[in-house]
C-alpha positions in Angstrom: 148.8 101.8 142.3 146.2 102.9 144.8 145.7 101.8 147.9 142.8 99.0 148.5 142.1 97.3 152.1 139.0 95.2 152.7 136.2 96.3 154.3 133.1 94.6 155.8 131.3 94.6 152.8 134.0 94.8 149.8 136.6 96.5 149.1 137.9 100.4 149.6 140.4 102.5 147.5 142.8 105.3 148.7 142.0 107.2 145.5 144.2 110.0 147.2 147.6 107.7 147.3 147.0 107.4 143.5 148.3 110.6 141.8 147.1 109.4 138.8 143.5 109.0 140.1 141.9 111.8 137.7 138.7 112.1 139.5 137.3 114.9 136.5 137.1 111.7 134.4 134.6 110.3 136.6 130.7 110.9 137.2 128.6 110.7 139.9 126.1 108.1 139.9 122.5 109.2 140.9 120.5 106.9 143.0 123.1 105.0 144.3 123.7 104.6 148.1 127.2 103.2 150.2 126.0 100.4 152.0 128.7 100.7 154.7 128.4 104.3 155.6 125.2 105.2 153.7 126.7 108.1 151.2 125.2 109.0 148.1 127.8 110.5 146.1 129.1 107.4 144.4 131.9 107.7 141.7 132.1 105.5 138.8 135.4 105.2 137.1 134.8 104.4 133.6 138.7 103.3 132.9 138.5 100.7 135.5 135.6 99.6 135.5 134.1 100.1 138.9 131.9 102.1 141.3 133.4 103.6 144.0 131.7 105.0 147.5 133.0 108.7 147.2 132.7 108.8 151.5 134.6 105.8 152.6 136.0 104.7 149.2 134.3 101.3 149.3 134.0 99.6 145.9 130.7 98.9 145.6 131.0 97.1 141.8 133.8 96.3 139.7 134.8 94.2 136.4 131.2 96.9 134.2 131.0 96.7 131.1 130.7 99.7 129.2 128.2 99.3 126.9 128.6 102.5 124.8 130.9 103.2 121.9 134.7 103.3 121.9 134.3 106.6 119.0 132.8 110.3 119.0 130.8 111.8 116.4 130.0 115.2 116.3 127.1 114.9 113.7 124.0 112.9 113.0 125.9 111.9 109.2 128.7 110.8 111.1 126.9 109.0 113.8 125.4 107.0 110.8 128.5 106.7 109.1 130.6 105.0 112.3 127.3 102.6 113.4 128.3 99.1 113.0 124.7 98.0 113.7 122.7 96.5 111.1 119.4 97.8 109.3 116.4 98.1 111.3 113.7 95.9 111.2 110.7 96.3 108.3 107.7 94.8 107.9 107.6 95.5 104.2 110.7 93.0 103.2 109.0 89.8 104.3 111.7 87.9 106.1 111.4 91.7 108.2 115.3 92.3 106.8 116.8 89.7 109.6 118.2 87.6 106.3 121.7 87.1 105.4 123.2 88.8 101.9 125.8 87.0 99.6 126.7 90.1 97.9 127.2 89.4 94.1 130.8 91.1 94.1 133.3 88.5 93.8 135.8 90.0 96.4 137.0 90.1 100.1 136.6 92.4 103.0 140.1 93.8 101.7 138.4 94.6 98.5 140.7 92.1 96.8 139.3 89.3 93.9 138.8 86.1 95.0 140.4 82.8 93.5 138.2 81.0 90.7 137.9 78.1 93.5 136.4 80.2 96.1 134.4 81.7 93.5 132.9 78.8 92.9 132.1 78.0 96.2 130.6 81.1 96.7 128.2 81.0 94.1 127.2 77.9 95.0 126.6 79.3 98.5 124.4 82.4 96.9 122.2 79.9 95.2 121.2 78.2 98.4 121.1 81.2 99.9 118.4 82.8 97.8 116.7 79.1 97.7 116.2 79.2 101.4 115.2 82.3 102.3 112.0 81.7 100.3 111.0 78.2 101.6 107.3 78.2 102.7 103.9 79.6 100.7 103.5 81.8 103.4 107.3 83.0 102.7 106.4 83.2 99.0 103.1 84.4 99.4 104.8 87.5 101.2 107.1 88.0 99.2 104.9 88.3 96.1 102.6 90.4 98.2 105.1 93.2 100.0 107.0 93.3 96.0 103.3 94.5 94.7 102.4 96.9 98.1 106.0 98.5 97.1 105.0 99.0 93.5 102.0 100.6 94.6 103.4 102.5 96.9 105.7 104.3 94.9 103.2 105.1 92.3 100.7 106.6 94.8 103.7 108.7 96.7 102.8 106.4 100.0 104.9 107.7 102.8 107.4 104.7 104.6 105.3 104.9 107.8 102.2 103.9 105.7 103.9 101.2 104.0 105.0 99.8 106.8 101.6 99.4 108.5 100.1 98.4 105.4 102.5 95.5 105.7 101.5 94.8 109.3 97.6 94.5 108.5 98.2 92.2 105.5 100.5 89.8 107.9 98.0 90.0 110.5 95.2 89.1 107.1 97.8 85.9 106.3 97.8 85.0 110.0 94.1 85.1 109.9 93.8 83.5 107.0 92.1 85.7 104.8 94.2 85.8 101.8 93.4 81.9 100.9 91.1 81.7 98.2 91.2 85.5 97.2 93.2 87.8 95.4 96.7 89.1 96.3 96.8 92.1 94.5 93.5 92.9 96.1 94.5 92.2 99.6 97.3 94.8 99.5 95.0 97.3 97.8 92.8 96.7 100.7 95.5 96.8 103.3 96.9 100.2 101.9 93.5 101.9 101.7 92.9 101.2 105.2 96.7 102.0 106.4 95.8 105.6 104.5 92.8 106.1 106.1 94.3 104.8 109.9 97.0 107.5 109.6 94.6 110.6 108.2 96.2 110.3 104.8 93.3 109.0 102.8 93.5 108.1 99.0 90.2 107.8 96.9 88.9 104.1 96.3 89.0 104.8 92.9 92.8 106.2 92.7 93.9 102.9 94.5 91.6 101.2 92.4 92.9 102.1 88.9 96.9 102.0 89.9 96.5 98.2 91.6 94.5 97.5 88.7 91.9 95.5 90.5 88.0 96.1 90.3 86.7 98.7 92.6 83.8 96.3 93.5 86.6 93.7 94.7 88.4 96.1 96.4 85.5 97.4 98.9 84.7 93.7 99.8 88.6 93.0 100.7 88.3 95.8 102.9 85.1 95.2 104.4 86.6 91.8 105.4 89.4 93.4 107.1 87.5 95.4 108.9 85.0 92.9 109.8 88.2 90.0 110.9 90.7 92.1 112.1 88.0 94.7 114.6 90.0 97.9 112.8 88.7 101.2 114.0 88.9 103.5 111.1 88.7 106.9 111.8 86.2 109.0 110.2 86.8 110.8 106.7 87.8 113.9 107.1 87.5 116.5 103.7 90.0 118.4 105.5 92.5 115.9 105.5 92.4 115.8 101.0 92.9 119.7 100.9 97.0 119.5 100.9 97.2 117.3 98.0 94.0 118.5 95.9 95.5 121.8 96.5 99.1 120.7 95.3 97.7 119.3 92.3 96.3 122.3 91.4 98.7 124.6 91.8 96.7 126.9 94.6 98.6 128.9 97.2 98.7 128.5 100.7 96.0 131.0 101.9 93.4 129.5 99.2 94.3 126.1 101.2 93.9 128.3 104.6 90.0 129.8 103.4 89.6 126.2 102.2 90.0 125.0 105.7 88.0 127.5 107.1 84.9 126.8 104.8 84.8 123.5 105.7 85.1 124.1 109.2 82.1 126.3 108.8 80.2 123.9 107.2 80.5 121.5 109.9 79.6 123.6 112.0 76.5 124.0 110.4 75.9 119.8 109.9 76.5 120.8 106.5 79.3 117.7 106.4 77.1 114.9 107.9 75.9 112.0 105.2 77.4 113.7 102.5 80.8 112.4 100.4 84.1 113.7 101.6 85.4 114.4 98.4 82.3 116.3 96.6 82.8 118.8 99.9 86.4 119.1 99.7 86.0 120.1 96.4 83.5 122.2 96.4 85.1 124.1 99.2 88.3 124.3 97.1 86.1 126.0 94.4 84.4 127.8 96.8 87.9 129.8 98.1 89.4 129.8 94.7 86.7 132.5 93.8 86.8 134.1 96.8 90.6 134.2 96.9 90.9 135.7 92.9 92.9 132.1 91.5 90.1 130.4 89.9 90.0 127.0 89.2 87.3 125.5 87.0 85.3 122.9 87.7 86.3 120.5 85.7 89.8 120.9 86.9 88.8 120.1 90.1 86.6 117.3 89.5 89.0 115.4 87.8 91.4 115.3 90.5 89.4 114.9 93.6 87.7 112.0 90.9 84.4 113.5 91.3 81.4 114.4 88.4 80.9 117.9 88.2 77.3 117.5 88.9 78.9 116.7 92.9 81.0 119.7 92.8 78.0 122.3 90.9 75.3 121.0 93.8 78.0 121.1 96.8 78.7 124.2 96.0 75.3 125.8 95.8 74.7 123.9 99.6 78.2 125.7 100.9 77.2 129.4 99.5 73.4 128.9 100.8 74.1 127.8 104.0 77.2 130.0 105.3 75.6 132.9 103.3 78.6 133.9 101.0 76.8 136.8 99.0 78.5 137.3 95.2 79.0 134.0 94.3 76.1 132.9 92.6 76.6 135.9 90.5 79.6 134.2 88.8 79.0 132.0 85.9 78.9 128.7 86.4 80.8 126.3 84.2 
């Protein structure tokens, strides 16, 4: 045992007289001064608990708690693997994931099977379960509503981070009360289309239109109200931001994407972008460097997945090579 003998303001350790005292075990405590004789190095011993002046040996704290974990992981998997916390919270389940689970596996913690009587009991516990966690219309209403964003989502590709502030705006539209009186499926078509365009990963109107399978007429007006109840500032639509997935879709390599960019930065430069659709520019510009680049695309191809006429494409096109004067283009037929 060390020697301890009280001092004006608590007590002091001999750390010396302890041969046992490891003092490589210890850290040094930053910001910490000894009241009694004012020094700053300050040892915390992390097997008994206590913070100790490293001048005068005063204790300054004892009986801490260390709050970390008792194991090591050398790996993020394994970091995951030891965690005894629970799931984080999410905004797309609509009791946020804080609700208990019965699991439907009729055995213990020890993996064994449980006894018809406490198999009973526990079904009859799973069934109340599930009753209450869906209690109110708002609870139901939710439910129904984040079940039908998840559907959607998954169909469209919809990243978790869009999802999840999808989920957010059409809580915020149910605390608001905009979803009485209109429909549900429209709401979280609304509330995805302007989560898409928040985060710079815009979808067409129509796309989310035809997978939700609500009117696009319907649609706009949900979102208009949104925008109009919950004051959301909407960034503008940027035809750079649909290049990546137009691009995908069509198979087109990276430096087509790269001219694509550049052509539309051009244009913008010129006010070539300003009062003019998003998409019809994109792609046209995507036709533009497909020529230029030697992996032609028709137009057609490209219409049908930026969901524009060719007419839009054929008359963007013309006002991208006359305005940044690309010479040779009009000199390829047109189809």
């Amino acid at each position: 045992m060390s020697k301890i003998s009280q001092g004006e303001n608590g007590l002091k350790r001999d750390s010396d007289s302890n041969p046992s005292y490891d003092k490589k075990s210890n850290s040094h405590t930053v910001g910490v001064k000894c009241p009694e004789c004012g020094s700053a190095i300050v040892v915390e011993d992390t097997t008994r608990g206590e913070r100790i002046c490293g001048g005068c040996g005063l204790v300054l704290s004892d009986h801490r708690i260390d709050t970390g974990a008792e194991w090591r992981a050398f790996s993020p998997e394994e970091t995951e693997t030891r965690s005894r916390v629970g799931a984080p919270m999410r905004y797309t389940v609509h009791d946020k994931g804080l609700s208990t689970m019965i699991d439907w596996r009729d055995k213990d913690t020890m993996g064994r099977k449980l006894t018809p009587n406490r198999r009973s009991e526990i079904y009859r516990l799973r069934k109340w379960q599930i009753r209450s966690r869906v209690h109110s219309s708002i609870d139901r209403n939710l439910a129904q509503a984040l079940t039908e964003l998840e559907r959607l989502s998954s169909q469209l590709g919809i990243p978790r981070a869009i999802q999840e502030l999808a989920a957010i705006l059409y809580r915020k539209s149910i605390i608001n009360k905009l979803v009485r009186g209109r429909s549900i499926e429209a709401m979280v078509a609304a509330t995805l289309y302007a989560a898409c365009r928040i985060r710079q990963k815009p979808r067409p109107l129509d796309e989310i239109a035809d997978t939700s399978r609500v009117d696009k007429k319907k649609l706009g007006q949900c979102y208009r109200l949104l925008l109009r109840s919950l004051s959301i500032r909407i960034p503008l639509s940027n035809p750079v931001d649909y290049i990546s997935r137009f691009a995908t879709e069509l198979e087109l390599s990276t430096p087509v994407q790269m001219r694509t960019v550049e052509i539309l930065n051009q244009s913008r430069d010129k006010g070539l972008t300003i009062g003019r659709d998003p998409l019809g520019l994109a792609a046209a510009a995507i036709y533009v460097a497909s020529i230029m680049m030697d992996e032609r695309r028709t137009q057609r191809q490209i219409a049908e997945v930026a969901r524009v006429t060719e007419v839009t494409v054929r008359n963007r096109y013309k006002e991208i090579v006359r305005v940044l004067n690309i010479d040779g283009l009009f000199d390829t037929n047109i189809d």
